[in-house]
C-alpha positions in Angstrom: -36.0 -39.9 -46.5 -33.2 -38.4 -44.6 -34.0 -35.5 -42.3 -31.1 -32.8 -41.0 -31.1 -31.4 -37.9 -30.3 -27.7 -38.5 -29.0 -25.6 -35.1 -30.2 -22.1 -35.4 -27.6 -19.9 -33.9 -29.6 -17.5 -31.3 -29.7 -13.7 -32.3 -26.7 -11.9 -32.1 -27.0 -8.9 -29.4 -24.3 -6.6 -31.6 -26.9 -5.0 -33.9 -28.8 -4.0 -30.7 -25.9 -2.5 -29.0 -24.9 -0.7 -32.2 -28.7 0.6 -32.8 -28.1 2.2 -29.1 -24.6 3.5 -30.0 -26.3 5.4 -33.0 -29.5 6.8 -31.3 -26.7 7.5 -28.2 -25.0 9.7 -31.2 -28.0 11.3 -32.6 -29.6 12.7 -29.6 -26.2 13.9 -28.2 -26.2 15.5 -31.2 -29.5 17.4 -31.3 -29.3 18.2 -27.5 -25.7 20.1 -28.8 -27.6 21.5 -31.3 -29.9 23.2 -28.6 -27.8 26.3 -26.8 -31.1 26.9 -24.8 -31.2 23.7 -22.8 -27.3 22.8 -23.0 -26.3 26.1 -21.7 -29.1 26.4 -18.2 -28.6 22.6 -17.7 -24.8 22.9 -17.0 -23.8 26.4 -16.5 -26.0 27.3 -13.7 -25.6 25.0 -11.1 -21.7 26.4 -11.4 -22.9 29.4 -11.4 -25.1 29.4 -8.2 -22.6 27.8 -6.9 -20.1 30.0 -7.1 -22.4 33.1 -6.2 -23.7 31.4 -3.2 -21.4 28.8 -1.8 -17.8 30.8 -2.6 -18.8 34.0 -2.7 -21.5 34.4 0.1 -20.5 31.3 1.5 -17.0 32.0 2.0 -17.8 33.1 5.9 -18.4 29.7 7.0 -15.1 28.3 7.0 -15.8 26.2 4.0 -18.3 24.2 5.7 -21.4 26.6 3.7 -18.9 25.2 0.4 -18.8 21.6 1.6 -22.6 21.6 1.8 -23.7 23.5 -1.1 -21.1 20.8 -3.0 -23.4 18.2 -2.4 -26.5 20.2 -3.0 -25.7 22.0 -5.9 -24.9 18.6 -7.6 -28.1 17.5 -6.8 -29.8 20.6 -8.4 -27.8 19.7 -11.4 -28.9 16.1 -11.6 -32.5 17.3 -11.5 -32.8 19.4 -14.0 -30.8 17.7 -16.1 -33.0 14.4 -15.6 -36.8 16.6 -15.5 -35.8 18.8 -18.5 -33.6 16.1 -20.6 -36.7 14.1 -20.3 -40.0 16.2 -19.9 -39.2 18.9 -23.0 -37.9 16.4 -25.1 -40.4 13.6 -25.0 -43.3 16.1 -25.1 -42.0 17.1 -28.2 -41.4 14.1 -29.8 -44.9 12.4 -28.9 -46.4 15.7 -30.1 -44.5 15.6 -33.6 -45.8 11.7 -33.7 -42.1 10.0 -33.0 -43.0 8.4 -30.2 -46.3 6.7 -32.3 -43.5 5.9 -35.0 -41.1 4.3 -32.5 -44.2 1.7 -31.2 -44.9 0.5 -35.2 -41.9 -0.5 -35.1 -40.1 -3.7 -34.4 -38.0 -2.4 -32.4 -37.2 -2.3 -28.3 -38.3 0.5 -26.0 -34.8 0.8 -24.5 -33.6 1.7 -28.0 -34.8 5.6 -27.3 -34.8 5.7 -23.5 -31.5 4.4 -22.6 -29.6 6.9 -24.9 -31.3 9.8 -23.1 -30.6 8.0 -20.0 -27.1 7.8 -20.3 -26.8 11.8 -21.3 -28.5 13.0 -18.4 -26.6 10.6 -16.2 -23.0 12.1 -18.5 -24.3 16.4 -17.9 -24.8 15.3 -14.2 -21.4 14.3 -13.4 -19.9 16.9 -16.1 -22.2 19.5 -13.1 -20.7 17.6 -10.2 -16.8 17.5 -11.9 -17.5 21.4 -12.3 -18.9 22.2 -8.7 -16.0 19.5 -7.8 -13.2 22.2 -9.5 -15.1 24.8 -8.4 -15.2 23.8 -4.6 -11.4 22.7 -4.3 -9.3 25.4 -6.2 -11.9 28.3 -4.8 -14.0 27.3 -1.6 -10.6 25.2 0.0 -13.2 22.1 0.0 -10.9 18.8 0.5 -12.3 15.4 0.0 -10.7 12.0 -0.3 -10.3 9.8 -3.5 -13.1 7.4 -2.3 -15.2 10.4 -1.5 -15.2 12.3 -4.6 -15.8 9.3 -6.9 -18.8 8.3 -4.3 -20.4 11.9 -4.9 -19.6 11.9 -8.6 -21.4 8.6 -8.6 -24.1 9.4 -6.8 -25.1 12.2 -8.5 -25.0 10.6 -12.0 -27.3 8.0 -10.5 -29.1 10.5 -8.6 -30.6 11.8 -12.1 -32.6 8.7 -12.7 -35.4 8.7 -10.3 -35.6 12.5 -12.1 -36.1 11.0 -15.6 -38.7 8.7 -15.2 -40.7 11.6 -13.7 -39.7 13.6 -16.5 -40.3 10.8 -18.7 -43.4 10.8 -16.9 -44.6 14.5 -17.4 -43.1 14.5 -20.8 -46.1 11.9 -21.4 -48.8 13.4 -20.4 -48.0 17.5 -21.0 -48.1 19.3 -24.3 -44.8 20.3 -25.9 -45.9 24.0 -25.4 -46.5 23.5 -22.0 -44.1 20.9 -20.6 -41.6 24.0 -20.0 -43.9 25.5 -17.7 -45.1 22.1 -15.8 -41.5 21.2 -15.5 -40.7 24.8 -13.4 -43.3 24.8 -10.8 -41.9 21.2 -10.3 -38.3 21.4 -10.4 -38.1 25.2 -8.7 -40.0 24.0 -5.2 -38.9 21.2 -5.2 -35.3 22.2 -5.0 -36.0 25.3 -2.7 -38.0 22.6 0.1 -35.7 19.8 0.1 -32.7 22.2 0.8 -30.7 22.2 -2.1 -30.5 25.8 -1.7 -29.8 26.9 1.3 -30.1 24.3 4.7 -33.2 23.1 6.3 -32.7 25.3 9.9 -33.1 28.3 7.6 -36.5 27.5 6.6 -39.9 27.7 8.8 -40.2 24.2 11.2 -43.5 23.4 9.2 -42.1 23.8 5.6 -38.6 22.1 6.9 -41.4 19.0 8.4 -42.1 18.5 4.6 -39.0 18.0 3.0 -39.1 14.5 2.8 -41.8 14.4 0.4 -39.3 15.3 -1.9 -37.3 13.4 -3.7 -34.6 15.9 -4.2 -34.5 15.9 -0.3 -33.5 12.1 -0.1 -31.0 12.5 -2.7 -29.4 15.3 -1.2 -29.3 13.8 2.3 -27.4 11.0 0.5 -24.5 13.3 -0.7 -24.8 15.3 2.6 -23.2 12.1 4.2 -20.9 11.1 1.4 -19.0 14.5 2.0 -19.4 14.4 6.0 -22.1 16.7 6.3 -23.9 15.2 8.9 -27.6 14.3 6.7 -30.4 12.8 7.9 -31.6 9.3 8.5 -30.0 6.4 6.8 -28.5 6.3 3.5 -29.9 3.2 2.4 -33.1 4.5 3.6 -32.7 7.7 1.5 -31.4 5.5 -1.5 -34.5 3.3 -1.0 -37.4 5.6 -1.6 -35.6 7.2 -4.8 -35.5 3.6 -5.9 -39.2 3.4 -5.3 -40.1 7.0 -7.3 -37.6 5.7 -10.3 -39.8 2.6 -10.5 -43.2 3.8 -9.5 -43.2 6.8 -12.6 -41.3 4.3 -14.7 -44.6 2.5 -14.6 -46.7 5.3 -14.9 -44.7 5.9 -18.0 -45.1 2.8 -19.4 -49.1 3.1 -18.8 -49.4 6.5 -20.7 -46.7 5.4 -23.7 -48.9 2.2 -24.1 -52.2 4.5 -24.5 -50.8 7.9 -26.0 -47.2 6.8 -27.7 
């Protein structure tokens, strides 16, 4: 008897990068399709913006503009990572997608990463409008290497932000994730002095900024535009790396139990 050796090729990886290109496409698609979160999530953060760093700001010299830059860019990130994951993923868990999704044979990444990379895409599209914003109105000048280091931190900056919204998303109804998601997002961008600086606000609420996330990211692109910022970078960068992976394994708990 002869016997044939037969060399099974390993699985190609195209069919999983194309599954991502189409869920990419279909959930860019239904977020378009919904005026109520598209027009909040990146209108707003301009709009403060332009109220409260170029308007009311516009006594400081540029300096209030500089700093409200960076801030207002992370008050973008964050509700564009809390809402893009918390509403969404309630929903779709209450509707039964998310039990759907685990029946079938298919990876995890295949639902999160799309909604990943959108929240990551409306952060920088907030930064690239505070960024117009700052430099034809507030007379805010940056170099090169320091505009693409903000933009890029602030698309990054939204992904500590999903997994907690990925998080609450999880464990809160669809009818109340809304709510849940505002009496997170709204103190924590008021305390960690995305809204106005930390010297305006009482020594014992300033004290408890760094609890927040928010406040670590923001101190981040306080020193990538030269506004001073506290404590070290890498520091800063190193506990948003810890909340990102800490609720991303919360998540992972509650989708294994709830789905």
């Amino acid at each position: 008897m002869t016997t044939v050796d037969v060399t099974t090729p390993p699985p190609s990886r195209a069919p999983h990068w194309r599954s991502l290109a189409i869920e990419l496409r279909c959930e860019a698609m239904r977020l378009l399709r919904e005026p109520m979160y598209i027009i909040p999530t990146l209108l707003f953060p301009a709009l403060f913006y332009a109220m409260f760093g170029l308007l009311m700001g516009g006594r400081g010299g540029g300096e209030a503009a500089r700093y409200l830059l960076a801030t207002y860019g992370v008050f973008g990130a964050l509700g564009a990572g809390l809402f893009g994951f918390a509403v969404t993923v309630a929903i779709d868990r209450e509707r039964g997608y998310l039990a759907l999704r685990r029946a079938l044979p298919a990876r995890t990444s295949g639902w999160i990463v799309p909604r990943l990379l959108i929240a990551m895409a409306f952060s920088l599209v907030i930064a690239l409008e505070l960024a117009l914003l700052g430099s034809v109105f507030g007379g805010v000048s940056l170099a090169p290497g320091q505009w693409a280091l903000l933009w890029t931190v602030t698309a990054l900056g939204a992904l500590p932000f999903c997994a907690i919204g990925l998080w609450l998303g999880l464990v809160c109804s669809a009818n109340g994730a809304p709510a849940v998601v505002n009496v997170v997002f709204l103190p924590m961008a008021f305390l960690s002095g995305l809204w106005l600086p930390l010297s305006m606000l009482p020594a014992w609420l300033a004290q408890l900024a760094p609890l927040w996330p928010a406040y670590h990211l923001a101190q981040v692109a306080l020193q990538v535009v030269g506004q001073g910022g506290a404590g070290s970078m890498w520091g800063h960068a190193g506990v948003l790396l810890g909340v990102g992976v800490a609720f991303s394994v919360l998540a992972q708990r509650r989708f294994a139990r709830v789905g």
